[in-house]
DOFI-302286 format. One record per residue (C-alpha): residue in one letter; z, y, x. Coordinates in steps of 0.02 Angstrom, whole numbers, m for minus. Layout:
! residues N
PT   res        Z        Y        X
PT     a        Z        Y        X
...
***
This chain:
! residues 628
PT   res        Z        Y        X
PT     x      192      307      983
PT     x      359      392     1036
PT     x      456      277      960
PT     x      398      131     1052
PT     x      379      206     1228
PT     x      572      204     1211
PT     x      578       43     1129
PT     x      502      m45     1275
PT     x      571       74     1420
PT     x      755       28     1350
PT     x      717     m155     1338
PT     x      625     m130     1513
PT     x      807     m114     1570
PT     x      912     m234     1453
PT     x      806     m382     1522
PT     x      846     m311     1697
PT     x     1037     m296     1647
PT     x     1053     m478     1578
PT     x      972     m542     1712
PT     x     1062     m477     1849
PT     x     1214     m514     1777
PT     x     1132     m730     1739
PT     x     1117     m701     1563
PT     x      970     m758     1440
PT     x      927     m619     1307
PT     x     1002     m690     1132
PT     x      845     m707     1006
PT     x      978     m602      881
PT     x      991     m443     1017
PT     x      895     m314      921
PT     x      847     m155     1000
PT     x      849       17      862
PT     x      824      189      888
PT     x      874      301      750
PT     x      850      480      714
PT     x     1049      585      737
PT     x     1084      679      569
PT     x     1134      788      702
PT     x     1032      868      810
PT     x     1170      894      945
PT     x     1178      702      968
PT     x      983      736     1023
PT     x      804      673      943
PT     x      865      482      936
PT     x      986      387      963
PT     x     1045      193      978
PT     x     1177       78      988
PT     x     1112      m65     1099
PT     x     1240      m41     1238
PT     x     1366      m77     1107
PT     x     1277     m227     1058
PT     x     1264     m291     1248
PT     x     1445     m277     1274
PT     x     1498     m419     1216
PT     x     1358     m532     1292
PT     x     1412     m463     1456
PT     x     1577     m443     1459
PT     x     1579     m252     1491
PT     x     1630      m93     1393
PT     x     1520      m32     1301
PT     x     1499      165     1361
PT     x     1491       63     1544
PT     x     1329      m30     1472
PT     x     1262      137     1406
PT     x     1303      245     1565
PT     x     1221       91     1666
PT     x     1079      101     1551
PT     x     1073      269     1581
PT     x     1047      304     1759
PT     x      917      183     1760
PT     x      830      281     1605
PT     x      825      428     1700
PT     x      802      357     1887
PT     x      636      296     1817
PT     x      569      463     1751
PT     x      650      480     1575
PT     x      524      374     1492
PT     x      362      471     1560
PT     x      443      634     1588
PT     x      454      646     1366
PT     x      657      665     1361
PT     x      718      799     1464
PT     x      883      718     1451
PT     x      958      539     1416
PT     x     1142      525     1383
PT     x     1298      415     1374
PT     x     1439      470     1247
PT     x     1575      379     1192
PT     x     1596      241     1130
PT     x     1439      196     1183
PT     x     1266      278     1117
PT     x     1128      325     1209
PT     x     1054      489     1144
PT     x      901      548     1201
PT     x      835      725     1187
PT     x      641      756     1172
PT     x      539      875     1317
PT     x      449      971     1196
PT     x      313     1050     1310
PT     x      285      867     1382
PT     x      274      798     1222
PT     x      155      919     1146
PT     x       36      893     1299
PT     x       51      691     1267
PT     x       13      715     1073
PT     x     m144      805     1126
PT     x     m215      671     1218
PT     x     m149      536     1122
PT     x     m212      451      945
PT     x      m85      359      840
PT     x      m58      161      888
PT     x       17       49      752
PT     x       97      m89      835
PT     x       38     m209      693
PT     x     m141     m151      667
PT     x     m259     m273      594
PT     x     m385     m295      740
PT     x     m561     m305      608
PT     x     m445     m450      529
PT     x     m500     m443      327
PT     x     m371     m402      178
PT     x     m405     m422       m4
PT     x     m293     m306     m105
PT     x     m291     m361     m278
PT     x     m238     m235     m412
PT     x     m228     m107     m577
PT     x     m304     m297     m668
PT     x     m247     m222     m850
PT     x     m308     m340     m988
PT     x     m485     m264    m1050
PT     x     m408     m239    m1242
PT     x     m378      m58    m1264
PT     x     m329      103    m1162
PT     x     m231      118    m1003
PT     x      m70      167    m1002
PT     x       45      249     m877
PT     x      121       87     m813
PT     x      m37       30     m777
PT     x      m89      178     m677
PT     x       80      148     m554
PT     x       m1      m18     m506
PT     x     m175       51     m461
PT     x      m90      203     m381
PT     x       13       72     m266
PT     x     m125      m41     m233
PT     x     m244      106     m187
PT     x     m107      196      m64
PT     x     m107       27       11
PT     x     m283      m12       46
PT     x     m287      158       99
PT     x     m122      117      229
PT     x     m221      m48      276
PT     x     m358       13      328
PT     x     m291      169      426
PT     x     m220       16      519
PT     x     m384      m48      555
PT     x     m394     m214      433
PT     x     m572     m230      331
PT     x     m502     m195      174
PT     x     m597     m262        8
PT     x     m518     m215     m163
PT     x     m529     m321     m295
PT     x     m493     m284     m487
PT     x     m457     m441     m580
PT     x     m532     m445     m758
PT     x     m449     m558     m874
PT     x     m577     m572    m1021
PT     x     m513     m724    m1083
PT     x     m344     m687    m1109
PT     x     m236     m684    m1267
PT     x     m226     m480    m1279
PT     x     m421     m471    m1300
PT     x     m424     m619    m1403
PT     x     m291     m517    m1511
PT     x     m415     m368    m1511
PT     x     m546     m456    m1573
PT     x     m444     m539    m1708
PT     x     m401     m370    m1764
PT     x     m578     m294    m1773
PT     x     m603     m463    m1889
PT     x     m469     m428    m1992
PT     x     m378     m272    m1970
PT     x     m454     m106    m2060
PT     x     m438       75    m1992
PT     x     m504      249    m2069
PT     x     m449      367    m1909
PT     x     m546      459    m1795
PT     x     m527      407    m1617
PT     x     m611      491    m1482
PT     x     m630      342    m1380
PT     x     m646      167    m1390
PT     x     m497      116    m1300
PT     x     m406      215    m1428
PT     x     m472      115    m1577
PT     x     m430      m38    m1468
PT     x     m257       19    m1440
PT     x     m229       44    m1627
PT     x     m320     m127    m1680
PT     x     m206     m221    m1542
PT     x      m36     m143    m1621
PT     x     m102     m190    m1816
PT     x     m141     m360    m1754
PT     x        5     m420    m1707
PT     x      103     m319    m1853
PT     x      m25     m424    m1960
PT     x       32     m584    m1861
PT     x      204     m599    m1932
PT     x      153     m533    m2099
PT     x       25     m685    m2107
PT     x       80     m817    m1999
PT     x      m69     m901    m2036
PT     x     m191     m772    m1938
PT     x     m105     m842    m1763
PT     x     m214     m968    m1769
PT     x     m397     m865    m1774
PT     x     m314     m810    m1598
PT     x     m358     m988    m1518
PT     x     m524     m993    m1621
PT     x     m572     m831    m1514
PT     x     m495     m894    m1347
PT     x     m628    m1063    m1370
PT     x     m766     m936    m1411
PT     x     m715     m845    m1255
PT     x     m725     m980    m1148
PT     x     m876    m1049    m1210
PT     x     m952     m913    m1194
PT     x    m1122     m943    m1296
PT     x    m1076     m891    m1486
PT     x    m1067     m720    m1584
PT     x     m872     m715    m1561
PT     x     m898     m728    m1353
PT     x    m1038     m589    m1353
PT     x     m913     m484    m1468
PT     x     m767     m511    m1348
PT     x     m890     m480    m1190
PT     x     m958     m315    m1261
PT     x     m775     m246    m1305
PT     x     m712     m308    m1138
PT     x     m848     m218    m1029
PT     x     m851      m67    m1132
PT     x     m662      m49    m1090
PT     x     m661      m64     m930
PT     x     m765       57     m924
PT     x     m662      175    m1002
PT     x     m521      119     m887
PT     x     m633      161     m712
PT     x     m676      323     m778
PT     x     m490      365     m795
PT     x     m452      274     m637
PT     x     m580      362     m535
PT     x     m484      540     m598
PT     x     m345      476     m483
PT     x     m468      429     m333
PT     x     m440      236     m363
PT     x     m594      138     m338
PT     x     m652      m51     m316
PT     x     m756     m165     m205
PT     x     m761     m288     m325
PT     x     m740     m323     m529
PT     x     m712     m530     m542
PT     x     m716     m588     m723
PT     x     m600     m718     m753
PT     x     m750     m801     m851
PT     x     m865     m792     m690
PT     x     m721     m901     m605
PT     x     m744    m1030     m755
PT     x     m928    m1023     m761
PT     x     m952    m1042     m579
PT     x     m857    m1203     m574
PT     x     m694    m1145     m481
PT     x     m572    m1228     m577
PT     x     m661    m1395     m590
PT     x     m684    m1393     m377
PT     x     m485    m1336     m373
PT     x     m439    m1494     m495
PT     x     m522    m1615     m393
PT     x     m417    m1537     m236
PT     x     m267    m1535     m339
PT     x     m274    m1706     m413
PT     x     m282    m1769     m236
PT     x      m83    m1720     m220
PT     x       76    m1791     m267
PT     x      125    m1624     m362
PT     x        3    m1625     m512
PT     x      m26    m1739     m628
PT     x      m41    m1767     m832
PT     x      134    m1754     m927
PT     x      109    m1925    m1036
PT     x      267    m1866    m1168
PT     x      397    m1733    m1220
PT     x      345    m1555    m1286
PT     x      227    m1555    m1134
PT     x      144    m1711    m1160
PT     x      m51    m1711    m1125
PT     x      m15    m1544    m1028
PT     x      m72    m1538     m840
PT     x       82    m1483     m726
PT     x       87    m1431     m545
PT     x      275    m1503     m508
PT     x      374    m1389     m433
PT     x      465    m1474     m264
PT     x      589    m1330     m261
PT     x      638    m1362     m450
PT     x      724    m1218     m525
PT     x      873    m1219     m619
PT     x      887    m1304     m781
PT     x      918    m1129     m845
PT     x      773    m1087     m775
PT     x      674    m1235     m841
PT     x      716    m1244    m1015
PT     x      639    m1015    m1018
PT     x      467    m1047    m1081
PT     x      400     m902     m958
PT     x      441    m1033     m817
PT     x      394    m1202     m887
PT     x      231    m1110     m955
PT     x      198    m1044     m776
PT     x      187    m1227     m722
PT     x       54    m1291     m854
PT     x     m104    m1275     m760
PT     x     m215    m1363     m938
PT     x     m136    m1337    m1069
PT     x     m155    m1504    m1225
PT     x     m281    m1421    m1298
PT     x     m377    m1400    m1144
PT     x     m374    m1241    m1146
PT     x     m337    m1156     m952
PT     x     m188    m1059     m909
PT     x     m186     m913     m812
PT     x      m93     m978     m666
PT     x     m234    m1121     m661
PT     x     m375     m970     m660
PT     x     m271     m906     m526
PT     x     m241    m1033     m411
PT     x     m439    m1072     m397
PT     x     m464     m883     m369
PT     x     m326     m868     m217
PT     x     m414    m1027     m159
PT     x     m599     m926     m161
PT     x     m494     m759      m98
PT     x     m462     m872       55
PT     x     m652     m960       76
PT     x     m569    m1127       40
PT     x     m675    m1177      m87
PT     x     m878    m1237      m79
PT     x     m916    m1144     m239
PT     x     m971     m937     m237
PT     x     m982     m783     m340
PT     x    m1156     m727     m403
PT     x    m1141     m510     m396
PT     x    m1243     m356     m481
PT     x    m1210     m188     m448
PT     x    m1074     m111     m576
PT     x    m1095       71     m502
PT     x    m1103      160     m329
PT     x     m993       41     m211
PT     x     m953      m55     m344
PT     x     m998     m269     m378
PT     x     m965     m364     m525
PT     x     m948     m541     m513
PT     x    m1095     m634     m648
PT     x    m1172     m795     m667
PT     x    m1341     m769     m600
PT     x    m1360     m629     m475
PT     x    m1366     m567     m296
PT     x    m1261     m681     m145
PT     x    m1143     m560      m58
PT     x    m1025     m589      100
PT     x     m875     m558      m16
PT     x     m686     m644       12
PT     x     m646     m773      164
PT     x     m493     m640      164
PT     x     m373     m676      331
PT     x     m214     m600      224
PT     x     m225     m568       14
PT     x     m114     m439      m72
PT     x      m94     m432     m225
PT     x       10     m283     m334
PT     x       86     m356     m488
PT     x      227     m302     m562
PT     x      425     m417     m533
PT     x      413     m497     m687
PT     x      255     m606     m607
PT     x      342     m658     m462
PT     x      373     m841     m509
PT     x      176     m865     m546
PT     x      131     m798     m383
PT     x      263     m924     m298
PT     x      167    m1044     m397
PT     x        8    m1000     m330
PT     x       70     m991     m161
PT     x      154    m1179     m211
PT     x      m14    m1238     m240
PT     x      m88    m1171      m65
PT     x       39    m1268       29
PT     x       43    m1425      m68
PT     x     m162    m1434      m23
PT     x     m114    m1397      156
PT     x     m169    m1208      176
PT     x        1    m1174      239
PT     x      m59    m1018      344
PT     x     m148     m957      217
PT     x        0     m972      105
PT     x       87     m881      211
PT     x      m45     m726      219
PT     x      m25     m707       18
PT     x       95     m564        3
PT     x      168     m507     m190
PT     x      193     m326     m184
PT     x      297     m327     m330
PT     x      369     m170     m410
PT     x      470      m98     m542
PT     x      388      m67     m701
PT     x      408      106     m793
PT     x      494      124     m956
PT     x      513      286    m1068
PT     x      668      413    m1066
PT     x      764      424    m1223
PT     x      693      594    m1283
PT     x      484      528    m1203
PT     x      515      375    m1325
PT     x      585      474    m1482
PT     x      436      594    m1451
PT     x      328      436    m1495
PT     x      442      393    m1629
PT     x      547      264    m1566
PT     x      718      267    m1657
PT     x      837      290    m1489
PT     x     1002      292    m1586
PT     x     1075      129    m1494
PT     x     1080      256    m1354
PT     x      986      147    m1210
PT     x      959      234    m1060
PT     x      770      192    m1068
PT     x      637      107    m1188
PT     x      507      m14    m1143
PT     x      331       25    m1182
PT     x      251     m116    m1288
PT     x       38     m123    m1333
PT     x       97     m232    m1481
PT     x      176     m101    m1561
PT     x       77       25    m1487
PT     x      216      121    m1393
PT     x      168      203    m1242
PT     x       88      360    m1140
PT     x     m104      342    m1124
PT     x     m152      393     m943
PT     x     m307      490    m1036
PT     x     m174      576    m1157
PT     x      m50      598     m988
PT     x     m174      677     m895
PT     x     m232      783    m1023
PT     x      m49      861    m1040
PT     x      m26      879     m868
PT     x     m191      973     m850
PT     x     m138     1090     m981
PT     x       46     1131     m914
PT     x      m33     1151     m705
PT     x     m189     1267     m777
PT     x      m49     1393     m878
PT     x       71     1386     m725
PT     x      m56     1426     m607
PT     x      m68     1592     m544
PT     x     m263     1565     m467
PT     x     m389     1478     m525
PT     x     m510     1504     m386
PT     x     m479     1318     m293
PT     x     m484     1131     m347
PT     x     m474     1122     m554
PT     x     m306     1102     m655
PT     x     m371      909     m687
PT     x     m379      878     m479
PT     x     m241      955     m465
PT     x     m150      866     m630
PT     x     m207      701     m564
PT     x     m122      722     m389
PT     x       27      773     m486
PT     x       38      621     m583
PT     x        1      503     m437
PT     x      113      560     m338
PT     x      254      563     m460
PT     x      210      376     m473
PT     x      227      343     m291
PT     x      360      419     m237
PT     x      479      305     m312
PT     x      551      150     m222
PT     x      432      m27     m285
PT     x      568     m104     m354
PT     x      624       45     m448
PT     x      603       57     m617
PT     x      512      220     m662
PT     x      594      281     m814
PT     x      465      405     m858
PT     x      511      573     m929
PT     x      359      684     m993
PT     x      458      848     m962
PT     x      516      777     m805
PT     x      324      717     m746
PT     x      238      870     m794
PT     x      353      991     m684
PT     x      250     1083     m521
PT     x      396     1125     m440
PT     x      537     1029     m327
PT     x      478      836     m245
PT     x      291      858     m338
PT     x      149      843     m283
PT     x       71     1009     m335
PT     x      225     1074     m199
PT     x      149      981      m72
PT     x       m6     1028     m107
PT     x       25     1221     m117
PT     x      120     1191       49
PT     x      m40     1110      131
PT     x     m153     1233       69
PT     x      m23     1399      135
PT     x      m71     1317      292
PT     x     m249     1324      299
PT     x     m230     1501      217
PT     x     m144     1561      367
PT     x     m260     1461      518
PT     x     m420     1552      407
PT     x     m338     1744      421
PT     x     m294     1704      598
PT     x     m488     1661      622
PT     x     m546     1800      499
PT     x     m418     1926      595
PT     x     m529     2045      752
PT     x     m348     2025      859
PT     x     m313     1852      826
PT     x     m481     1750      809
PT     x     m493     1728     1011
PT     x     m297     1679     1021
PT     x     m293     1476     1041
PT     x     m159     1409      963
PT     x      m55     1340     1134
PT     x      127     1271     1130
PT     x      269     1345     1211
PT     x      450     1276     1204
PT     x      528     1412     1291
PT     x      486     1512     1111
PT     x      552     1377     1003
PT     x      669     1445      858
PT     x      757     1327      731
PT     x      672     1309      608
PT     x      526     1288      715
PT     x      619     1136      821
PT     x      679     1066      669
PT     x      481     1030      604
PT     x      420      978      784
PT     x      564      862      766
PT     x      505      782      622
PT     x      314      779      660
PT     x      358      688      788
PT     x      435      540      684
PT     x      269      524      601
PT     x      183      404      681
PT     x      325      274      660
PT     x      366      322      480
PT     x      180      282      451
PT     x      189      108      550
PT     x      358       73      455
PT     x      253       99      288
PT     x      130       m6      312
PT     x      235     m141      370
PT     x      347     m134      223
PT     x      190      m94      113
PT     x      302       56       69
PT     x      184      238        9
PT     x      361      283      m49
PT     x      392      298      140
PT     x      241      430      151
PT     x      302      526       m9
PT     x      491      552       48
PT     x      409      597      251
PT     x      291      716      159
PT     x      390      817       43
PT     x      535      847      201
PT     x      394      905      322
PT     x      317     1025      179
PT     x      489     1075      161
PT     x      523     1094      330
PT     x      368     1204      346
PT     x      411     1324      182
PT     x      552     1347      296
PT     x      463     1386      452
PT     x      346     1511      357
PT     x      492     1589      291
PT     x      581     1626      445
PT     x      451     1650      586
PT     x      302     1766      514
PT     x      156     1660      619
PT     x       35     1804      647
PT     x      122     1929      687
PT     x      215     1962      872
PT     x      154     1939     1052
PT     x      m20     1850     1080
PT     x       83     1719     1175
PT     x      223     1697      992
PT     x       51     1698      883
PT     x      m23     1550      987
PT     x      134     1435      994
PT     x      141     1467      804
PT     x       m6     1429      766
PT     x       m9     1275      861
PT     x      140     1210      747
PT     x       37     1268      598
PT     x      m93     1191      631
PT     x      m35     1026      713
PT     x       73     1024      542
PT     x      m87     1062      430
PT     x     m138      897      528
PT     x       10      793      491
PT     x       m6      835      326
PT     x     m160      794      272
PT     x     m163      616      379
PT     x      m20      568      232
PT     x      m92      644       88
PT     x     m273      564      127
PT     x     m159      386      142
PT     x      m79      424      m39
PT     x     m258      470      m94
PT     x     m209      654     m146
PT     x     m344      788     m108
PT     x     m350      920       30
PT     x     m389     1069      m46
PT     x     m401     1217       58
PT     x     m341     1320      m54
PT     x     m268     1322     m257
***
């Protein structure tokens, strides 16, 4: 990588520096490149002789010219920068040899500095509750934790995805309560649909008649029994809705390793093993009064405010057993992470779900699944104090390492835009700038009715029909809409806004990509130009031709940067510039037309783009189409 040939050759000579002069490197002395906005300050850039000053007692353009001459005395870092230089008041800008570095990228493959070495992953996510149909908020979680696995194992972990089933939850207790007692006369086309309308009536039915809460902890003992009518009810509407939900997921290109039923976790034992480990702690134990009294609480050694401990979301998040005996999530959770990790003695039993695909069961087939080395799981901010809690639990039993290999990839979740949410019917005269979706009322955009939509706007915009389908091509769209955002950003999704195809979209990049291969197929299909190799020559370079080298060449560290910020956002923002870039390109320097020599070099950019390209849409799992 570019980027860190000049990261070591310029700490190559710091070292050198400080220690002629008898002075240890400070731990806080960091060494950055960065890209010039402008391109007269050269290809990058940094500020490290500014830095140094200080430490040695020496202006700082004297550090950078220093640095400088010793830069280019030991062959400008491989013979890549044709120049190095020292401007005031002291950067070093460096200026890339484009013939040399078109050569090197030939004969070199991309090297992540943090790439996993066969070290295993588990990426945990999508996990909706298996009680009615998806919906778009949802779909940003699996579209973030797919990216990811697909980032991860670019970088060369084993990555294993896992899809956590909660089937003994409140929300498909609710359902089932509803299908008890709830009535409905509508058509629905699917099952997830009825489930979606069933969930919303049964909680409007639970403050009309307070009294039906309490067939809601009748179902959740059925559940976790597991043996009577009410837990074969609940297992039947659970399975068929996840399948429903991987049939929609599978649309976007998300799929699984592994389904784990939180009821396999109970049946196999898991908790009772993780109890035993627990109860052997300082930090749980059995509250004996107050309003938690007969609860079992992991005590938190880093207690929260009293703010904080008086919100029932928090104190709740501690109650491992609740009075009743009943088991919280967090508890379910904490004996998973410890199986995630091969910490505990007890094991999964698996049967085959579908191609690729395992399902967790109580009698079945052993598999070499989990004994993870680092666990990621995507779940949106608002969980963030149950995953400290798991990762509380992991330290307090000693796995402090693997504690420390539990990452939260926590994002923003996504909301409605005034006139999406008085489309559904919400009443938006308090003038909010967005509107929360809520499955109790039954507000929100199904990703089957989304996807639908989007399918219809792409096929009547589309001038051809003759490549991938308006559906492929809708369900890149939509994915990409939902990954291009910052994590921590809350999407406030606009249906006008989601279902555009032009500007940062993905059916942009896509048409970009595919104007690509259009052009390397004519060049093969052409008598002149199908014996002209595409060959690089910097002597022709134009603008808007340097201006796209430049950025391909940032690609292999805006790719390393992304996966060690677990950032696809960071692919999105790289890709939509470089198709840019390339619209521009097209635009201004017709490819096949000129001297053999002009036809070759641009062809070589063409296609070493078409390249580029498709190595970031394969990592944000959007298709490749060779042409729309």
């Amino acid at each position: 990588m570019l980027q860190q040939l000049l990261f070591n050759e310029i700490s190559l000579h710091v070292d050198n520096l400080l220690q002629e002069g008898g002075v240890e490197r400070p731990g806080t002395l960091k060494i950055v490149t960065e890209h010039p906005a402008h391109i007269d300050h050269g290809d990058y850039s940094s500020n490290i002789a500014m830095l140094m000053a200080k430490i040695i007692r020496k202006a700082p353009l004297l550090v950078a010219q220093d640095l400088q001459s010793r830069i280019v005395e030991n062959g400008c870092i491989e013979g890549l920068f044709y120049k190095v230089e020292a401007v005031a008041p002291g950067f070093l800008n460096f200026y890339i040899q484009w013939d040399a570095w078109a050569k090197w990228k030939s004969q070199t493959t991309i090297s992540l500095g943090e790439s996993g070495h066969s070290k295993k992953v588990v990426v945990e996510h999508t996990s909706i509750n298996p009680n009615k149909a998806a919906h778009v908020g949802h779909l940003r979680n699996s579209c973030i934790g797919d990216s990811l696995s697909r980032m991860l194992a670019h970088a060369g972990y084993e990555v294993e995805v896992h899809n956590y089933i909660d089937d003994l939850g409140n929300q498909l207790a609710d359902t089932v309560v509803g299908m008890l007692h709830t009535s409905s006369d509508e058509t629905f086309e699917r099952f997830g649909d009825f489930c979606w309308e069933t969930y919303a009536k049964v909680n409007q039915a639970y403050r009309n008649q307070p009294d039906l809460v309490q067939q809601r902890s009748v179902v959740l003992h059925a559940l976790e029994n597991g043996n009577s009518n009410l837990a074969w009810m609940g297992a039947l509407v659970a399975e068929r809705i996840v399948r429903e939900q991987l049939d929609e997921m599978k649309q976007f290109g998300i799929q699984y390793d592994v389904l784990v039923w939180e009821s396999s976790i109970v049946k196999a034992g898991f908790w009772d093993t993780t109890f035993e480990l627990l109860s052997q702690t300082d930090m749980f134990d059995k509250v004996a009064d107050g309003k938690l009294a007969g609860c079992w609480v992991l005590r938190n050694v880093e207690q929260k405010s009293d703010a904080e401990d008086e919100n029932e979301d928090y104190q709740s998040d501690k109650v491992l057993v609740r009075s009743n005996g009943i088991l919280t999530y967090t508890a379910k959770d904490i004996a998973y992470h410890l199986w995630k990790f091969g910490l505990l003695k007890n094991d999964f039993a698996y049967k085959k779900w579908g191609d690729g695909l395992w399902s967790t069961v109580s009698q079945g087939r052993k598999k070499s699944i989990g004994h993870a080395d680092k666990v990621i799981n995507v779940i949106d901010y608002r969980q963030q104090y149950p995953q400290e809690m798991v990762k509380m639990a992991l330290k307090a039993l000693g796995f402090e390492s693997e504690a420390n290999e539990l990452k939260h990839v926590s994002y923003g979740v996504v909301s409605l835009s005034p006139s999406t949410a008085a489309g559904l019917g919400i009443d938006t005269a308090d003038g909010k700038s967005s509107y929360a979706m809520s499955g109790r009322q039954g507000i929100g955009i199904k990703v089957a009715d989304l996807l639908d939509r989007m399918e219809s706007v792409i096929h009547e915009k589309r001038p051809r029909k003759a490549g991938i389908s308006s559906r492929t091509l809708a369900a890149a769209s939509i994915r990409y809409y939902l990954l291009k955002y910052q994590l921590l950003t809350e999407v406030v999704f606009d249906l006008e806004q989601a279902t555009e195809v032009t500007g940062n979209t993905g059916v942009y990049l896509l048409y970009a990509y595919s104007r690509a291969n259009s052009i390397m197929d004519k060049a093969a299909k052409d008598a002149r130009l199908h014996m002209i190799e595409p060959n690089f020559d910097a002597a022709l370079l134009e603008d808007q031709e340097y201006q796209l080298l430049r950025h391909m060449a940032y690609w292999p560290e805006t790719l390393e940067a992304s996966i060690q910020q677990l950032a696809p956002s960071l692919i999105c923002h790289y890709a939509f510039e470089l198709a840019s870039l390339f619209n521009h390109f097209y635009s201004a320097c017709p490819v096949l037309k000129g001297t053999d020599s002009l036809v070759a070099h641009r062809l070589w950019i063409t296609q070493t783009y078409q390249q580029t390209l498709h190595q970031a849409l394969a990592l944000l799992g959007m298709p490749t189409p060779k042409r729309l």
